[in-house]
N, C-alpha and C positions, 0 to 999 in steps of 0.2 A: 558478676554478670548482672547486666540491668535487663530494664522492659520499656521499649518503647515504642507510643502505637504507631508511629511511621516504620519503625526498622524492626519490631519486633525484640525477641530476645539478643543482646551481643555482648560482647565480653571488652565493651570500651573501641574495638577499632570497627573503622567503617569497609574493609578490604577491597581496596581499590584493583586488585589484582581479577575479583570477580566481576566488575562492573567494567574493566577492561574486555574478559572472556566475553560477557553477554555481547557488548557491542559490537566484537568480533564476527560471533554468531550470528545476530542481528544482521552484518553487512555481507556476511555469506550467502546467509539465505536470500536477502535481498537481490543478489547477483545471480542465485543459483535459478530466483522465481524471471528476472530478464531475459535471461537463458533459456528459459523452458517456454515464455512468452515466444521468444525469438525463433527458435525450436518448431514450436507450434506453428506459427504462419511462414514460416518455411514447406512444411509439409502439408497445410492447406493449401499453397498455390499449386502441388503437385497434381498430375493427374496419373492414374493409374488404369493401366488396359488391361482386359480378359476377353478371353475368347473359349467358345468351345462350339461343337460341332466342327471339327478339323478349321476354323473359322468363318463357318456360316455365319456365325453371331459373334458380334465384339461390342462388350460393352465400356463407358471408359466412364470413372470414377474421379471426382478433386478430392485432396485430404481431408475434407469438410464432411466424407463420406456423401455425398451429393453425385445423384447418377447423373454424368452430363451430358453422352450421348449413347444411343444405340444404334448398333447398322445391323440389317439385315441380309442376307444375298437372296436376291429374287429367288434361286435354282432352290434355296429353303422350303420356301412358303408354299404348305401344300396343304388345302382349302379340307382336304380329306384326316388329317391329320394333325390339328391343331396343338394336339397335348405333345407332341414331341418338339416342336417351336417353340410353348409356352417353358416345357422341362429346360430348354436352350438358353433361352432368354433370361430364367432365373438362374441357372448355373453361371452364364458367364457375367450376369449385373452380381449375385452373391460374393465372385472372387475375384472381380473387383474392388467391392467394399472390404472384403475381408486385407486384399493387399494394402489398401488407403488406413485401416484400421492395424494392422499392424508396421505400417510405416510411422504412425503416430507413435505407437506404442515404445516402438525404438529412441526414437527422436525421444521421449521425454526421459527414457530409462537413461543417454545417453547426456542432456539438459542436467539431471537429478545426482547425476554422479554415480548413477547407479543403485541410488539410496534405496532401500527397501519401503518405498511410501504407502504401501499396500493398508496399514492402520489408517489411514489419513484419508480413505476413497477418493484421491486424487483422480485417478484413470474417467471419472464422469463430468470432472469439470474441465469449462472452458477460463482457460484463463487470461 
């Protein structure tokens, strides 16, 4: 067994069978991360609806988590009573984002192979 400082310790052969695996690897991941690119702006061009108040309020969400509109119904809006509006309004803009954010969540689990990436905090980048 020798020592050398490119290859470290090896017993004469250079094993071509691993340097095959890594490439392998290599062009997986590379395919697996297109994928999950591809993934991704698929489910940002989405948009996602909620409503609550039997739908007085509809709020509608893109995958980007980005609120892009809100409706109100006139018969809602009552000047005496602000806090059940505003309760409205953030219920149905919340499950909005939350649909847009677990529609991502999907898409990448389904991008990943399902891989358990959870060591890697993938889930906060944009890729």
């Amino acid at each position: 067994m020798g020592y050398s400082a490119r290859r470290g310790f090896t017993n004469g052969s250079q094993n071509p069978a691993g340097s095959r695996r890594q490439a392998e690897l290599q062009q997986r991941l590379a395919q697996m991360q297109a994928d999950m690119n591809a993934a991704q702006k698929e489910v940002e061009a989405k948009e996602f609806v909620a409503t609550s108040g039997g739908g007085a309020v509809e709020a509608t969400a893109n995958g980007k988590r980005e609120l892009v509109s809100l409706t109100v119904k006139p018969e809602v809006v009552d000047p005496e009573d602000t806090e059940m509006l505003q309760d409205l309004i953030v219920s149905a803009v919340n499950e909005a984002l939350r649909q847009a954010a677990e529609a991502m969540e999907k898409s990448m689990e389904n991008a990943s192979g399902n891989l358990n990436l959870g060591g890697f905090n993938l889930g906060n980048l944009s890729l």
